[in-house]
C-alpha positions in Angstrom: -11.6 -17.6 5.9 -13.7 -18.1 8.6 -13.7 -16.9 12.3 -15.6 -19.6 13.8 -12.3 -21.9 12.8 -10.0 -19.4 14.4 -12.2 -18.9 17.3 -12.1 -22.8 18.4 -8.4 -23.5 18.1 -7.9 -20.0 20.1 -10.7 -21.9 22.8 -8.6 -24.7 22.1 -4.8 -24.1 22.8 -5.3 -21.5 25.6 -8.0 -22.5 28.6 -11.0 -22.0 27.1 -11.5 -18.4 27.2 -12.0 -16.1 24.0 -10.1 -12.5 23.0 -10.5 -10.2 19.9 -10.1 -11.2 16.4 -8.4 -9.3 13.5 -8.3 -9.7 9.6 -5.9 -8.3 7.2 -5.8 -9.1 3.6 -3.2 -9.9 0.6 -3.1 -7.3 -2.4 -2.9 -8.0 -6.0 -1.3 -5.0 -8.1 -3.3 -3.9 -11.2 -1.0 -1.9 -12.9 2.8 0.0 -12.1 5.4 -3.0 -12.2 9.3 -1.9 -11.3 8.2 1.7 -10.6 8.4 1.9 -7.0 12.4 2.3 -6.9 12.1 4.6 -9.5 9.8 7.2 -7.3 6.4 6.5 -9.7 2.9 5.4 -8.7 1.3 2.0 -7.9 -2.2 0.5 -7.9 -2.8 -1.8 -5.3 -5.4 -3.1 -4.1 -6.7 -5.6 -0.8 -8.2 -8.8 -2.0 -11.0 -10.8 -0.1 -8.0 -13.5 1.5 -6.2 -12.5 3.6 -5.2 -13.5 7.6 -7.3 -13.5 10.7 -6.1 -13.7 14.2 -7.4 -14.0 17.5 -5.4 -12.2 20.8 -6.4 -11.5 24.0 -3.7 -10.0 26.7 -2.8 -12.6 29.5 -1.0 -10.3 31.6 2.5 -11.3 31.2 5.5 -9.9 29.1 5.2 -13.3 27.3 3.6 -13.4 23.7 2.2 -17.1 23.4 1.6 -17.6 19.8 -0.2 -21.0 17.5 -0.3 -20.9 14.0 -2.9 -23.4 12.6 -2.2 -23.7 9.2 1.5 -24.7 10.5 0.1 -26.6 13.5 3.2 -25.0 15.9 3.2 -23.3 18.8 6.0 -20.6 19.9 6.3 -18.3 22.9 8.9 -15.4 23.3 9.2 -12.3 25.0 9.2 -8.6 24.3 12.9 -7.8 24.1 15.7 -7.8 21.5 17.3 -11.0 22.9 13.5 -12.9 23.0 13.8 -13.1 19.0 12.1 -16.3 18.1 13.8 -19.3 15.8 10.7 -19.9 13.9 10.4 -17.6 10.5 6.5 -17.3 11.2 6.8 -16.4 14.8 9.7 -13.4 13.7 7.1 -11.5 11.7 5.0 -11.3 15.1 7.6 -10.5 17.2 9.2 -8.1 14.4 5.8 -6.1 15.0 6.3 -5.8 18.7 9.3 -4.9 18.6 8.9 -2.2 16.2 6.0 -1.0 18.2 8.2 -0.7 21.4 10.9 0.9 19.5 8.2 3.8 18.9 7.0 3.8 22.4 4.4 2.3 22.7 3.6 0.2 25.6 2.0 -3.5 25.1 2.3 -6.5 27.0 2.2 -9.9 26.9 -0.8 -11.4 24.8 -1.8 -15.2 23.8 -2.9 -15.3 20.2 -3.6 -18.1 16.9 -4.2 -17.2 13.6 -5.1 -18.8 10.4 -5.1 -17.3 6.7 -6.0 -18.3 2.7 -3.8 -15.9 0.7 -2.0 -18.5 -1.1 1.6 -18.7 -0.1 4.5 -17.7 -2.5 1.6 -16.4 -5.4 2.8 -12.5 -4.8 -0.5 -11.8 -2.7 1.4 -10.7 -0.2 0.6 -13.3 2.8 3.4 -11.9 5.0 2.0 -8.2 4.7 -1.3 -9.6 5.6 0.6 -11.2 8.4 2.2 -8.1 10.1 -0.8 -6.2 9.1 -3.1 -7.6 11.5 -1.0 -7.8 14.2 0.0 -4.3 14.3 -3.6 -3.1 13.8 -4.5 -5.5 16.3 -2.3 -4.5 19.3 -2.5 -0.4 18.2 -6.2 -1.3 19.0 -5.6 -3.5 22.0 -3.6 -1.3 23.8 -4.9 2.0 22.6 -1.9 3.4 21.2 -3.0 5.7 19.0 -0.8 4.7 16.0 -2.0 6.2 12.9 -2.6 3.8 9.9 0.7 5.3 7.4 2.7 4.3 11.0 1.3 1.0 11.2 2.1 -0.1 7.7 5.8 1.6 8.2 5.5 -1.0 11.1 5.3 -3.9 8.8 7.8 -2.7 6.4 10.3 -2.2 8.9 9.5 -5.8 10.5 10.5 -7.1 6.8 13.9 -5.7 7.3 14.9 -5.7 10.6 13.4 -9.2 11.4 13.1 -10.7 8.2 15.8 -9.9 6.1 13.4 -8.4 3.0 14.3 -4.6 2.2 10.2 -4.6 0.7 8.8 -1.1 -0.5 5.7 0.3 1.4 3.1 -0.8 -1.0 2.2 -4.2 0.2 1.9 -3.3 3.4 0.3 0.1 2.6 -2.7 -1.9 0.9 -3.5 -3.9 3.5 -3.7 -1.3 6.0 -5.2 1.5 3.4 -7.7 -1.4 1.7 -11.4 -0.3 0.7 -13.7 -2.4 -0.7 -14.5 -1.3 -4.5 -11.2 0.8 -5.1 -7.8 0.6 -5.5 -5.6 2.9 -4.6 -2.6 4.8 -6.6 0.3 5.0 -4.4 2.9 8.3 -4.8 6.4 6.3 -3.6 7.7 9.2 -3.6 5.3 11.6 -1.5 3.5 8.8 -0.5 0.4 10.7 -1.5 -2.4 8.7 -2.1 -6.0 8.7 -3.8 -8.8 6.1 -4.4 -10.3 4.8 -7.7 -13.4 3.3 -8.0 -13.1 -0.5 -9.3 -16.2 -2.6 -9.5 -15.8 -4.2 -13.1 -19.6 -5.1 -13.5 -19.7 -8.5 -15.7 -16.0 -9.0 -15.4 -14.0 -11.2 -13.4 -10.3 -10.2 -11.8 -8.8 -13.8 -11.9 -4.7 -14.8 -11.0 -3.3 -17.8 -12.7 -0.4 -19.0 -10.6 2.8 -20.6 -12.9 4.0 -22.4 -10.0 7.2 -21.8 -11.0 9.9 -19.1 -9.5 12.9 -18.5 -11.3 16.0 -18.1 -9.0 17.4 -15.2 -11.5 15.3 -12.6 -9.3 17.2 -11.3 -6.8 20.3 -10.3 -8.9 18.2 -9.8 -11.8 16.3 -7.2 -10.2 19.6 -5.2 -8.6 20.9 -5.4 -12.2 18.1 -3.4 -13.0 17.6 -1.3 -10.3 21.5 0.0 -11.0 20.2 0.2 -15.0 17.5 3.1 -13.6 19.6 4.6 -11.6 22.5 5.5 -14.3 20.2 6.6 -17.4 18.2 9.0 -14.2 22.0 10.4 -13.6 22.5 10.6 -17.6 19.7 12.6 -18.0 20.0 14.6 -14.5 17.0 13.7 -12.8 16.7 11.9 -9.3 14.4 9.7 -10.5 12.8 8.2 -14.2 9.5 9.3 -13.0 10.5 12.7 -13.6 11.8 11.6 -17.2 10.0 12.1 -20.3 10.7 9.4 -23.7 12.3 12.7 -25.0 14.9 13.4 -22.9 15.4 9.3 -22.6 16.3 9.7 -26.8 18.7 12.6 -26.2 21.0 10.3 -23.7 20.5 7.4 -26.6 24.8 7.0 -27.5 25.9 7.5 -24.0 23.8 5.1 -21.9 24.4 1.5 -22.6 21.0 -0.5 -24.9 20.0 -2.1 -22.2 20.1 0.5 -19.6 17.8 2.4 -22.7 15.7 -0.6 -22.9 15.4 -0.9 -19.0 13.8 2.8 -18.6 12.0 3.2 -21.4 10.1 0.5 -19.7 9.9 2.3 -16.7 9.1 5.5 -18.4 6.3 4.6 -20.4 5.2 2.4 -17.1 5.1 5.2 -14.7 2.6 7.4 -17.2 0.6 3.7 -18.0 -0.6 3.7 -14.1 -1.6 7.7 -15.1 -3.8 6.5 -17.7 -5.8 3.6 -16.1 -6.4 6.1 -13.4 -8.5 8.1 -15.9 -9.9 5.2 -17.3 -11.4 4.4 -14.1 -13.0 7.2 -13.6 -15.4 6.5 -17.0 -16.0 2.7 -16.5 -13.5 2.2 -19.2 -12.3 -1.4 -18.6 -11.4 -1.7 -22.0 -9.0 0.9 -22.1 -7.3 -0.7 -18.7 -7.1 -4.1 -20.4 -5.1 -3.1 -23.4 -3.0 -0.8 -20.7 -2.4 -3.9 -18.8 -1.2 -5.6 -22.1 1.0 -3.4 -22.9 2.9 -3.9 -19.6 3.2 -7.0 -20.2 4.7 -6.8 -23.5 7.2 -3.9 -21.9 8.1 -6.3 -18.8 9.0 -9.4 -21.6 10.5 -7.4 -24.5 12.4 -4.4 -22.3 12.6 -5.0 -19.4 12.9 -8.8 -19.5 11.9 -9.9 -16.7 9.2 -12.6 -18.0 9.6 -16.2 -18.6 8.4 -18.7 -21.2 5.5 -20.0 -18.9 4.2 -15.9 -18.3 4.3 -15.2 -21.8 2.5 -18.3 -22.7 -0.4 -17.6 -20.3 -0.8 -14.1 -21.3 -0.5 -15.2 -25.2 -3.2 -17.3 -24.6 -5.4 -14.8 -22.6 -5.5 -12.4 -25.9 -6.0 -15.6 -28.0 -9.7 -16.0 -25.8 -10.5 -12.6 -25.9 -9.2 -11.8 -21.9 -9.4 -8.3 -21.7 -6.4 -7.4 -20.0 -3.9 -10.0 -18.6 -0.2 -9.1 -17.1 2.8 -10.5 -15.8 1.4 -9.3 -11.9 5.0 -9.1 -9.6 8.6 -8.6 -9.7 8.4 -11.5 -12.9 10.9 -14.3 -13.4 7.8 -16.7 -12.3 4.5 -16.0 -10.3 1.2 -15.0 -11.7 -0.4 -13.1 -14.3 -3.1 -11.1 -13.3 -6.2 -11.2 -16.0 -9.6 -8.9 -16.1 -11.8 -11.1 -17.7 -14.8 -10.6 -19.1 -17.9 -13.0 -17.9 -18.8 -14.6 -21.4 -15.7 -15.6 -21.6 -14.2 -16.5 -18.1 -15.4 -20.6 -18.5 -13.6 -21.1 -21.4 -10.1 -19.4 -20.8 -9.8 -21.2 -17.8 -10.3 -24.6 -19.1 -8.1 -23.7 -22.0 -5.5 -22.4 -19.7 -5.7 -25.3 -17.5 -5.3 -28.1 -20.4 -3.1 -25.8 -22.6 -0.6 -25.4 -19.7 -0.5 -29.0 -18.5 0.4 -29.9 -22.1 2.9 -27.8 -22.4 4.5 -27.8 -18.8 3.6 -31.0 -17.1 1.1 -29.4 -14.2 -1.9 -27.2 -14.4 -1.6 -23.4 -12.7 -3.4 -22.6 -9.8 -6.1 -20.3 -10.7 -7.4 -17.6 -7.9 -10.5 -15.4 -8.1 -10.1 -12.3 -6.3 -12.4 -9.5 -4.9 -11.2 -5.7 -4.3 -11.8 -5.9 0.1 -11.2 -3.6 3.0 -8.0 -3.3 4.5 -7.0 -3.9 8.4 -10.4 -4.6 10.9 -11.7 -6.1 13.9 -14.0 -8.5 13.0 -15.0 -9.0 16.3 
């Protein structure tokens, strides 16, 4: 993504003159699938694409704002009633608003932006999106928002301007993003730690179905509802605090697929545990068969694969991938695959011709780099 691009469109649409420029990047997940409603961990972490914006105030209570990729141009105010039509311009405005709602005092700025996280992959463009525009005005108009605030900021743009009741983690990686780690994510405390992850001679590569399933958003309150009646079965709050043991002593009196559902969840929750202490020996192998095994507990339990998912991650193990997974809510997306060097030219050619055979079109394939979170570039 380059600044230089953004910089002469900014010149471009407003008179010449030149603000402050922003980046905030998408996320990939490595591990801890479905476990965010059910109070267990996550591991996300930023990926080098991402958004980049330029703003500079103009002393009005006007935002004027262009988005290049889109090639439109919006302007709206600061209040409630100043809601924009366009869906891009409502994640901007959704930032401002929640800004003001907390207090803080901004004013009218003009501002274009650009970005390369690929759009409906699960990489999380629109975090990026309300990412750097809340770090960008926090740091334009000194507010002295801390960083947890500003990702609450993005969250609660998703559902008060754009209809998406998201979890904290997307937005929490681009915020909390550190080059060379991801980061496990309490949902529950929202306690947080670092793990180094610099795979030396492997590659993290996403390879994009191109196909979403409409099943998801029913699918996914289906099981949500499953989760939430075996936790009551059992008399926790949440599956996290389950063990497989006291999930067999409810086995009778909870239907087989709520069973299925959290002994997914279960065994999930304590997966994310493990490639934690992997991490800390260099122990990529161990991650890989980790990731694996989600995969084969997303398909098989908690059945939220699909034929085209399953057939790229069959073929990953058939070329000797390391670790490859079903990376997102399912029903369509990517799978996420650690990859070793020796074998990276190869799995992507078969991939490629393998899946074009079988499904008429070749996925998109996306090399991603663990990045730093929300910056000014300059």
């Amino acid at each position: 993504m380059d600044i230089e691009f953004v910089r002469s469109r900014f010149i471009k649409h407003f008179d010449g003159s030149t603000g402050s420029v922003y980046a905030s990047p998408g996320r990939i997940n490595l591990i801890g699938e479905h476990t965010d409603y059910n109070g267990g961990f996550v591991f996300p972490g930023a990926i080098d694409k991402g958004m980049i914006a330029e703003l500079k105030a103009n002393g009005s209570n006007k935002v004027r704002a262009y988005s290049i990729d889109l090639k439109d141009y919006v302007e709206f105010g600061l209040n409630e009633e100043d809601a924009p039509r366009a869906s891009w311009a409502r994640y901007i405005f959704g930032v401002c608003r929640e800004i003001v709602k907390r207090g803080g005092k901004i004013g009218g700025f003009n501002t274009a932006f650009a970005g390369d996280v690929p759009l409906g992959a699960g990489m999380s463009s629109s975090a990026a999106l309300e990412s750097t525009y809340a770090f960008a005005l926090n740091d334009m108009f000194n507010l002295g928002i801390d960083k947890f605030e500003l990702a609450k900021i993005g969250q609660a743009t998703e559902h008060n301007y754009c209809g998406v009741m998201c979890g904290i983690m997307d937005q929490f990686a681009s915020v909390f993003g550190k080059k060379g780690s991801l980061i496990r994510l309490d949902c529950r405390s929202l306690e947080y730690e670092y793990f180094p992850f610099d795979p030396q001679g492997y590659k993290l590569v996403l390879l994009d179905t191109l196909v979403k399933h409409e099943l998801a958003s029913s699918a996914y309150n289906k099981r949500r509802q499953s989760c939430e009646s075996v936790a009551k079965a059992i008399g926790v709050e949440f599956l996290r605090d389950a063990s497989l043991e006291q999930l067999k002593s409810v086995k009778g009196t909870v239907s087989d697929e709520d069973y299925m559902r959290s002994e997914y969840v279960i065994e999930e929750v304590q997966r994310v545990l493990d490639v934690c202490e992997a991490l800390k020996t260099g122990d990529y192998e161990t991650v890989g068969k980790k990731m694996y095994e989600t995969h084969r507990g997303m398909s098989k339990l908690y059945e939220v694969s699909c034929v085209e998912l399953d057939y790229l991650n069959d073929l990953a193990k058939e070329c000797g991938v390391t670790g490859s997974r079903v990376m997102g809510g399912g029903f369509g997306g990517c799978t996420i695959n650690l990859v070793r060097d020796d074998v990276y030219a190869p799995f992507i050619e078969k991939a490629k011709e393998g899946y074009k055979e079988k499904f008429g079109k070749s996925p998109k394939v996306y090399d991603v780099v663990i990045s730093d979170g929300a910056r000014r570039l300059e």
